[in-house]
C-alpha positions as CSV (number, residue, x, y, z in Angstrom):
1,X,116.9,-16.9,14.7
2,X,116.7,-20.7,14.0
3,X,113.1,-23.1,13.6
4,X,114.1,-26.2,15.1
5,X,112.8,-29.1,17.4
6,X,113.3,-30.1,21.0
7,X,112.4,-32.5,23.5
8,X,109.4,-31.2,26.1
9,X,108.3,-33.8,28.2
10,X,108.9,-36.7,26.0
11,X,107.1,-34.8,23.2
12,X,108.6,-33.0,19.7
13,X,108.6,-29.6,20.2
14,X,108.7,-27.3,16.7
15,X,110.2,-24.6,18.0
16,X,110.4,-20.8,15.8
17,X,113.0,-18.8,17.8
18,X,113.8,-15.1,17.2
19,X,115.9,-12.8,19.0
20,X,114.7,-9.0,19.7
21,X,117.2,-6.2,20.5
22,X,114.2,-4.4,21.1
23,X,110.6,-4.8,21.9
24,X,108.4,-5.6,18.7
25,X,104.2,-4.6,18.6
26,X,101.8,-6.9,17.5
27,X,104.2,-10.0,17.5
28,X,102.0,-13.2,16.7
29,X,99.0,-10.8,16.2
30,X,96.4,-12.6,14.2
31,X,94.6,-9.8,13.0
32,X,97.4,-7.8,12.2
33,X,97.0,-4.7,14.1
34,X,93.2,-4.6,12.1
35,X,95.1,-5.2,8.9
36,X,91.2,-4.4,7.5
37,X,91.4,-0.9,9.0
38,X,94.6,0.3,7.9
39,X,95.0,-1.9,4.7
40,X,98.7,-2.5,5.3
41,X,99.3,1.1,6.7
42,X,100.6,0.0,9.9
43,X,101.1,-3.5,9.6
44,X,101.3,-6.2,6.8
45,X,101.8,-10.0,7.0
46,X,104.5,-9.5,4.9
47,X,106.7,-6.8,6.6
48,X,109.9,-8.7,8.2
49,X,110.5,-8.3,12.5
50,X,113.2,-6.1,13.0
51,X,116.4,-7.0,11.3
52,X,115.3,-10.7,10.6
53,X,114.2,-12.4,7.3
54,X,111.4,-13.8,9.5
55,X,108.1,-11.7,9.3
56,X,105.2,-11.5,11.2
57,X,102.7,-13.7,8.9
58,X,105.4,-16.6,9.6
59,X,104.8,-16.6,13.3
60,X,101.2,-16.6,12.7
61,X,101.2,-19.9,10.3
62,X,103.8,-21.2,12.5
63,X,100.9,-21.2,15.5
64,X,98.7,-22.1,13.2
65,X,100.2,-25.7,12.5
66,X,100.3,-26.3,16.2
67,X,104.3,-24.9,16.5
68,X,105.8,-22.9,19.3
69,X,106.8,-19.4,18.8
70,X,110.1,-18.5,21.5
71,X,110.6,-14.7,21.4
72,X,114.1,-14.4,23.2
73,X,113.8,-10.3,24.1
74,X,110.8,-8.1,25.3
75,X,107.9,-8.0,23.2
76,X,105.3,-4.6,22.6
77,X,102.1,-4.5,22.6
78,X,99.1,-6.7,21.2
79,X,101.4,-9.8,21.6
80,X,99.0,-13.0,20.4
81,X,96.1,-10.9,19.4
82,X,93.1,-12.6,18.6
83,X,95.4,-16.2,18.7
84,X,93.5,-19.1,17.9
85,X,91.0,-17.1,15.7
86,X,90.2,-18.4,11.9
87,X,89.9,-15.2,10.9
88,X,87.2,-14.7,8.1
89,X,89.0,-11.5,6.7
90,X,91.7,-13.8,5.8
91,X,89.7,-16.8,4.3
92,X,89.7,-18.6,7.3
93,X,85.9,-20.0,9.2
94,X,85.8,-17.3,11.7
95,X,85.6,-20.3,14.2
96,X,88.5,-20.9,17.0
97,X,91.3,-22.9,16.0
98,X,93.6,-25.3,17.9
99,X,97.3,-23.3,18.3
100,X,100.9,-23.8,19.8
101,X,102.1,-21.6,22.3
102,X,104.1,-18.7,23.0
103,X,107.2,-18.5,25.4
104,X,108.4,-15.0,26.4
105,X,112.2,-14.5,27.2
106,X,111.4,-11.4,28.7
107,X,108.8,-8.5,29.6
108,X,105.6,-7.9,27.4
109,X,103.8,-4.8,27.1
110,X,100.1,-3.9,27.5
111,X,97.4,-5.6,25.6
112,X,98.6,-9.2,25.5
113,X,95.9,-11.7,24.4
114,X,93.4,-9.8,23.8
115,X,90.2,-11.6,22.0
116,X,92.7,-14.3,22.5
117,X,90.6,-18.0,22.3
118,X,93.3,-21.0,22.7
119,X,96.5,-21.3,22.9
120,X,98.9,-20.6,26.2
121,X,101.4,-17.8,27.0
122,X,104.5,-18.2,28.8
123,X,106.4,-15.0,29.4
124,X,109.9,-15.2,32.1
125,X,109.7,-11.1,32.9
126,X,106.8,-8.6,33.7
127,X,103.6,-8.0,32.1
128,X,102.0,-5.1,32.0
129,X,98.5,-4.1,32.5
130,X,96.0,-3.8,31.2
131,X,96.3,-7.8,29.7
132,X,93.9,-9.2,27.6
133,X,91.3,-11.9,27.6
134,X,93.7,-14.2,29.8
135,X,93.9,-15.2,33.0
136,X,97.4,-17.2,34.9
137,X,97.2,-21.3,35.7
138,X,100.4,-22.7,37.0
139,X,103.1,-23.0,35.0
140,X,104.5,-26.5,33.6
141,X,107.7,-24.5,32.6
142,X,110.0,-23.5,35.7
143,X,110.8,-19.6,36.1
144,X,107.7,-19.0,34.1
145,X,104.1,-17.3,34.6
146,X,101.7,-18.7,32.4
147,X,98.1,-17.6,30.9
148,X,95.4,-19.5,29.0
149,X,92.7,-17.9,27.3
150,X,89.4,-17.5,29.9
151,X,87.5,-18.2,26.8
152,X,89.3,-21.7,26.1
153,X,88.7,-22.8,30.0
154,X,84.9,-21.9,29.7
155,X,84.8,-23.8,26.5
156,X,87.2,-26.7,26.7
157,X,88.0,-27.0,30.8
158,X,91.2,-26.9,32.8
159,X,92.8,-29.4,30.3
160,X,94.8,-30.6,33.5
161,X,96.1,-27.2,34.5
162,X,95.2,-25.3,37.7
163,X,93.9,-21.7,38.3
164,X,96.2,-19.6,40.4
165,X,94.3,-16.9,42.6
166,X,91.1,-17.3,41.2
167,X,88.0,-19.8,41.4
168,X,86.0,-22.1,38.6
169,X,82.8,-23.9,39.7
170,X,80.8,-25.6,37.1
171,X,80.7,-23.3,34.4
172,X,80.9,-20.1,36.9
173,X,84.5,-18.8,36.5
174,X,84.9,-16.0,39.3
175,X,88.1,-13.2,39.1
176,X,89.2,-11.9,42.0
177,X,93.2,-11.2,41.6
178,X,93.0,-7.5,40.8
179,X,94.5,-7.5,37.4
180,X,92.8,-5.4,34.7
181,X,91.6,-6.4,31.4
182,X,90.3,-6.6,28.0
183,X,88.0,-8.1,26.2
184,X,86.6,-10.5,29.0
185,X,84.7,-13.1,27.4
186,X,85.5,-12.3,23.9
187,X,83.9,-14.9,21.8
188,X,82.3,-17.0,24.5
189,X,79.5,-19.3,22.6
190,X,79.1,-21.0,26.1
191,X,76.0,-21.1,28.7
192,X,78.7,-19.8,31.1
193,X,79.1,-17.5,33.6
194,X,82.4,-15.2,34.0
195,X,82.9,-13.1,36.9
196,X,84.9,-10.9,37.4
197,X,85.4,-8.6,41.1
198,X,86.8,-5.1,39.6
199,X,87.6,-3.2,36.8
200,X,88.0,-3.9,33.3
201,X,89.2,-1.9,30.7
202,X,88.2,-1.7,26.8
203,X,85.7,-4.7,24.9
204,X,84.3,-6.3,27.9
205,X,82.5,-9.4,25.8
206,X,83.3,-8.1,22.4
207,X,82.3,-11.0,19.7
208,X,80.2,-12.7,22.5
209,X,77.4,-14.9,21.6
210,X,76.1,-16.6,24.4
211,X,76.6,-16.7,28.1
212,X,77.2,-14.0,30.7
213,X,80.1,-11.6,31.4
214,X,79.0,-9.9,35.4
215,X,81.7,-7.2,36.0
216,X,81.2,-5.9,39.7
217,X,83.6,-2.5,39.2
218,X,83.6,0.0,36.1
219,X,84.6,-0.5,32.4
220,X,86.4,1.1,29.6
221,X,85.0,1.6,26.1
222,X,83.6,-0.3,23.6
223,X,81.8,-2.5,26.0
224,X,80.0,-5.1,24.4
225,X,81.0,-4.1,20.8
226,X,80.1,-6.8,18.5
227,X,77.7,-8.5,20.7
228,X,75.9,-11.4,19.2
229,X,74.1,-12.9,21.8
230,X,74.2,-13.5,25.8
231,X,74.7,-10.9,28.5
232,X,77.2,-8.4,29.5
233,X,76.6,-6.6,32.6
234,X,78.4,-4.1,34.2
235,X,77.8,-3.0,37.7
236,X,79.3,0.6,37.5
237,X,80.0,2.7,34.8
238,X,81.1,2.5,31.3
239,X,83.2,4.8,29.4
240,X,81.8,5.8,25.8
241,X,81.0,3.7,22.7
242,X,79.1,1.6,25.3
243,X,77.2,-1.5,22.6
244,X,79.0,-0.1,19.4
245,X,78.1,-2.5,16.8
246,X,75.9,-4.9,18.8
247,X,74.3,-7.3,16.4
248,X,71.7,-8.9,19.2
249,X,71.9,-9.9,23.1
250,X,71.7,-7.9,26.5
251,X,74.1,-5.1,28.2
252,X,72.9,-3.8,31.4
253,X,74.8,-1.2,32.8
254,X,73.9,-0.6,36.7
255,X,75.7,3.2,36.7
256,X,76.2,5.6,33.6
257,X,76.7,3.6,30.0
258,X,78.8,6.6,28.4
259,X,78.2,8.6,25.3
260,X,78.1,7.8,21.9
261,X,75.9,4.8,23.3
262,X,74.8,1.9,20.8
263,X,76.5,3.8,17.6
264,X,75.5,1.3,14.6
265,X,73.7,-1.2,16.7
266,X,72.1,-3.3,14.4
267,X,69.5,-5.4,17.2
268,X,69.5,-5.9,20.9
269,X,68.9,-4.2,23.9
270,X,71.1,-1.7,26.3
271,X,70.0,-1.4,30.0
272,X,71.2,1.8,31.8
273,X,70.5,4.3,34.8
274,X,72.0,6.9,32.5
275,X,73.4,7.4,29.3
276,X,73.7,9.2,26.0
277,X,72.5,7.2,23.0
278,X,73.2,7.9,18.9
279,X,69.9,8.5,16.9
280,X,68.2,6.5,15.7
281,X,68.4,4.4,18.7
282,X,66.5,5.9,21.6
283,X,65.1,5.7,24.8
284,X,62.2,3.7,25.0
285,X,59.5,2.0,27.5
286,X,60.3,-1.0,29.5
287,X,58.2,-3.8,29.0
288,X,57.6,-6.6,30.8
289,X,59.9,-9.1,29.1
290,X,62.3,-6.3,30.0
291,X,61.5,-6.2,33.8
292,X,62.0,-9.8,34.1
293,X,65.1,-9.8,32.4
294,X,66.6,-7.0,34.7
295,X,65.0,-8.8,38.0
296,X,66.7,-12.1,36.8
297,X,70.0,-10.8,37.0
298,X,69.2,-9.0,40.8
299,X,68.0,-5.2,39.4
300,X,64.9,-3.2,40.0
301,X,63.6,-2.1,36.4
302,X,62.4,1.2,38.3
303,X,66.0,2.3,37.9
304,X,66.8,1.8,34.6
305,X,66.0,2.6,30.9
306,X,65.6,1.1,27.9
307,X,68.0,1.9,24.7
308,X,66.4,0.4,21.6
């Protein structure tokens, strides 16, 4: 393994290259694995990759001051996890964060980018689903795929690059290549509106605190954990854990919202046909606020309830 420089394009490249004999979780994982969960249990900034003196905190800080991280093997799962997050938990703003880029020498497990915010990936191999909060431009690197955080285009634009299979229009980004994800619109703090034509997987708009997230197909769990403002609406069903932690904002779920529905939601409002909520939030009355907030986004309020 060797940190070096290059030319790309006429530009200085710092370069942090490491070679895998085997595929490696959480590589350039910002968070850690939820280092606050486990407390070091599965994961610590400290602990070295494989048989390398490098360890995962230095690919971190290496992305962190703008520098490339080249991963010449496969890589696991959770590969750029929350990447271009200033994580409060680790004295950082909690606000986004300009980063370098990964390249991928090989395949990447399930899970990449997920909550991911800026930053680009570049893997040569397969990637499995489901991916994370990304979605593919074309690539400026030859024999490469490439992916950009949806978040960063809504934000920020196409910075120059190009959407590949899919469609933005204004500040209407609409998904339509089939691939399933997480965390769709994971800290989006724009008036924006993401689309996407299937299903999605866990977090749909986790961390969200403006804008809208439409999913026309069925989600996983956890859908709109975290929520701090805007919309996330689901036009199917949810699996269970449907608004856990929701701090404020909307989820309308046109279908079945799940069990265990709005555990430790602190404010805001769930929309469901159906769906088992955790005491002490209940099923209550729609009023008329809430009727035109339901016909806004196309529904008839006759169909739905009220979580509260």
């Amino acid at each position: 393994m060797n940190i070096f420089g290059r030319k790309s394009k006429g530009k200085e490249r710092d370069i942090l290259e490491i070679d895998l004999s085997e595929s490696v979780d959480c590589l350039c994982d910002f968070t850690y694995n939820f280092y606050w969960q486990h407390k070091g249990e599965k994961l610590a900034p400290e602990w070295k990759i494989a048989d390398t003196d490098i360890t995962f905190e230095d690919l971190v800080e290496h992305l962190k001051k703008g520098g490339t991280v080249k991963l010449n093997g496969n890589a696991g799962h959770r590969l750029g996890s929350s990447m271009g997050t200033d994580l409060k938990f680790f004295g950082g703003t909690g606000n986004e964060i300009d980063v370098g880029d990964i390249i991928v020498d090989g395949d990447v497990d399930t899970r990449m980018g997920i909550s991911m915010v800026k930053g680009s990936i570049y893997v040569k191999g397969a990637v499995k689903e489901p991916i994370g909060n990304l979605i593919r431009v074309k690539s400026d690197m030859k024999g490469y795929k490439k992916f950009k955080s949806i978040t960063d285009i809504m934000k920020n634009g196409m910075q120059g690059d190009k959407l590949e299979g899919n469609q933005l229009m204004g500040n209407r980004l609409i998904i339509d290549d089939g691939i399933v994800r997480d965390t769709v619109g994971s800290r989006l703090d724009e008036d924006d509106e993401i689309v996407l034509n299937g299903n999605v997987d866990l977090s749909t708009g986790i961390l969200m605190r403006n804008g809208t997230v439409r999913v026309n197909g069925n989600a996983g769990k956890n859908t709109g954990a975290l929520l701090n403002g805007g919309t996330v609406i689901i036009n199917g069903n949810c699996d269970d854990f449907t608004g856990i932690d929701m701090i404020k904002g909307s989820i309308i779920v046109n279908g079945n919202a799940g069990k265990f529905l709005a555990a430790n939601k602190k404010s805001g409002v769930v929309f469901a046909k159906n769906g088992s909520p955790i005491p002490p939030v209940k099923e209550k009355n729609l009023s008329s606020e809430d009727s035109n907030i339901l016909l806004k986004y196309g529904f008839n309020p006759r169909e739905f309830k009220k979580f509260e």
